[in-house]
Steps between C-alpha positions, in 0.01 A plus 500: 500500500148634545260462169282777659567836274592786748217765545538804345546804723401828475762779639453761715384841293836658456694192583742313286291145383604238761672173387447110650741456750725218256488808211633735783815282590553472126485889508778453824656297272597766270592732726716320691636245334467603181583878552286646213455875462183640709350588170548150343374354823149719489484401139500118582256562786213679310585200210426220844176681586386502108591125536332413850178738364456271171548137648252584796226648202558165383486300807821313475841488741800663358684192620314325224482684207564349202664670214173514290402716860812759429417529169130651564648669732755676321223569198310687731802753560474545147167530466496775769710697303850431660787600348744182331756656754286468784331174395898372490590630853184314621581209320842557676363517864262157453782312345729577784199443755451131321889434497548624851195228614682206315825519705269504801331176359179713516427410087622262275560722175480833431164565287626865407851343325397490136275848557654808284397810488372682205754665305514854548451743170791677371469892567538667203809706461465891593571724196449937427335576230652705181426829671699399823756337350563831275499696801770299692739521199417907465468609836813493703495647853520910533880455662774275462848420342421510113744251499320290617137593375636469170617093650172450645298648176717218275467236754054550485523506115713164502233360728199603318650486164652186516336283783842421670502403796674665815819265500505480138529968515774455776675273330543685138861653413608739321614288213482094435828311622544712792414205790150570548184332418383760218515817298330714270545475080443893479572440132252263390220604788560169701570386875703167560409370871562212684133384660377249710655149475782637372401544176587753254211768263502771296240728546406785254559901700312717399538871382438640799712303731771566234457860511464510873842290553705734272544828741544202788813359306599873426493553896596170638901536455436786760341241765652179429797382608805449256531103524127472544304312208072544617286651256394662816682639811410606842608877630797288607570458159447107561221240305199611624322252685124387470428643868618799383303492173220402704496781710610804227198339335281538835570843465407621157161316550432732764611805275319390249205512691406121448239363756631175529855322607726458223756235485743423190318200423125702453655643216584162318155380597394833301763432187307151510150647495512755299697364257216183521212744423675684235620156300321240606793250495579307778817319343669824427422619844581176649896477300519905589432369880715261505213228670606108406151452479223679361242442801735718683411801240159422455403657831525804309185416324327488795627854547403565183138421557501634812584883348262389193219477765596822713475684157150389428387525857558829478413606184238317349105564544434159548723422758343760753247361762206720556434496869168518451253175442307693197580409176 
C-alpha cells in the first residue's frame, strides 16, 4: 500500500469530477456486482470525490486513514451545510469503500465503522389554519350525489372535530357490538374507537360533527346495504375504505379552493394545533390523540410556536426589517 496521498485532480469544465482508479473499480463494484440504482450509484460517487478531495487537502492516503481522519472528514460535510440525509448517504458510500478494501486485504479495519450520521430533525406536521379548515367542512363541490356530500361533510367534521385518525373513521359502526372497531355515542356526544396498538379511547364529538352526521344517518339506509354495519359506506353501499376517503377528501380540497394537498391526517394535525393554542394542555391533547407518550404530542408545540411567530412576523412593528441602513 502506498503512504503517498493521491493528488487531487481538477475535472474538465463541464465534466463529471474524476475518481483514482481503486475508487473507480469500487464505483464498478456497485454497478456490477452490487447492482445499485443509477441514482444511488451517482450519490456514492460525488460522496468518493468529497472523500478523495479532503484526505489529499490533508496530505494523507485513503488507505490509511484513521477513524479520527473520517471523523474530520465527516464534520466538514456538516459544516458545509449538508443535509443529515446526505451526510448519512456519504457516510454510507465511505463505509462500503473501507469494507470493500478489507476483503481485498487492502486495510486492516474500517475507520468509518463507529461514524453516524447526525440525526435528522423531525419535520413538523402540515396543518390549515381555522379559516381553511372551516372552508373544507362548508364548501362541498358545485355537483355531486348529496348522498354522498352529506357522507363526506360528516366524515371532515369527525376528522377535524375529533382528531381520529383515517382507520379509526373507516372503522366506526353504526352502533357498538356490531363487529367493528368503533361507533359513535350520539347520546352523550362521544366516539368509541379502536387506535393504534390496539387500544381502545373515547373521544369527546363535537356539536358540529353531531349535527353534520344526523341527515347522513337519515340518508344512509338509502346507500347501505341491509347486512352492512360501517358508519360509512361506499356508493356500493359497502365500508368505505381509507383510499376512498382519501380521495373524496382530495376532492373537496380542491372545491374548497384550498392551496395546498389535503390528506385525512392534516386535519388531525389541525384538531391537535388548534386545540393546543386554544388550551394550552398538552395532556388533554395528548389522551384525546391517543399518543403513549407525550413527546409524540409535543411536536405540536413546535407548531404552536411556529404559527405564534408567523402572527408576529406579520403583524407587529417591530418585527419588520427596514431595508434601508438609516436608523
Amino acid at each position: 500500500m502506498s503512504s503517498a496521498a493521491p493528488a487531487a485532480r481538477r475535472p474538465e469544465p463541464g465534466t463529471a469530477p474524476g475518481l483514482a482508479p481503486e475508487l473507480e473499480r469500487f464505483v464498478q463494484h456497485l454497478v456490477v456486482e452490487r447492482r445499485l440504482a443509477a441514482r444511488t450509484v451517482a450519490l456514492y460517487r460525488e460522496a468518493l470525490v468529497r472523500l478523495e478531495g479532503a484526505a489529499a487537502v490533508a496530505g494523507v492516503a485513503l488507505e490509511r486513514a484513521e477513524p479520527y481522519h473520517l471523523r474530520g472528514w465527516a464534520a466538514q460535510l456538516r459544516a458545509r451545510g449538508l443535509a443529515p440525509r446526505s451526510i448519512a448517504i456519504a457516510l454510507a458510500a465511505w463505509r462500503g469503500l473501507y469494507r470493500w478494501w478489507g476483503r481485498q486485504g487492502l486495510v486492516a479495519a474500517n475507520p468509518v465503522a463507529g461514524l453516524r450520521a447526525p440525526k435528522a430533525a423531525r419535520p413538523l406536521p402540515k396543518a390549515l389554519s381555522v379559516e381553511q379548515a372551516m372552508a373544507l367542512a362548508e364548501h362541498a363541490p358545485a355537483r355531486g350525489d348529496a348522498l354522498l356530500l352529506a357522507r363526506d361533510r360528516a366524515i371532515v367534521e369527525l376528522l377535524y372535530g375529533a382528531g381520529l385518525r383515517v382507520a379509526e373513521i373507516v372503522g366506526l359502526d353504526v352502533q357498538a357490538g356490531a363487529g367493528g372497531s368503533g361507533w359513535i355515542d350520539r347520546e352523550d356526544g362521544t366516539a368509541h374507537v379502536l387506535g393504534k396498538g390496539s387500544k381502545r379511547r373515547s373521544v369527546p364529538v363535537g356539536r358540529a360533527a353531531l349535527a353534520a352526521l344526523a341527515p347522513w344517518l337519515d340518508a344512509r339506509a338509502r346507500l347501505a346495504r341491509a347486512d352492512e354495519a360501517a358508519l360509512f359506506v361506499s356508493r356500493r353501499g359497502t365500508r368505505l375504505t381509507a383510499s376512498q376517503l382519501r380521495l373524496r377528501l382530495k376532492a373537496r380540497a380542491l372545491a374548497a379552493g384550498l392551496p395546498t394537498h389535503v390528506h385525512p391526517h392534516m386535519l388531525r394535525h389541525s384538531f391537535a394545533s388548534h386545540l393546543l393554542q386554544s388550551s394550552g394542555d398538552l395532556r388533554a391533547v395528548q389522551e384525546l390523540l391517543g399518543h403513549a407518550s407525550i413527546a409524540t404530542t409535543q411536536v405540536y408545540t413546535k407548531l404552536d410556536h411556529q404559527h405564534l411567530a408567523k402572527v408576529y412576523d406579520a403583524a407587529h412593528p417591530r418585527a419588520r426589517r427596514r431595508d434601508d441602513s438609516g436608523g
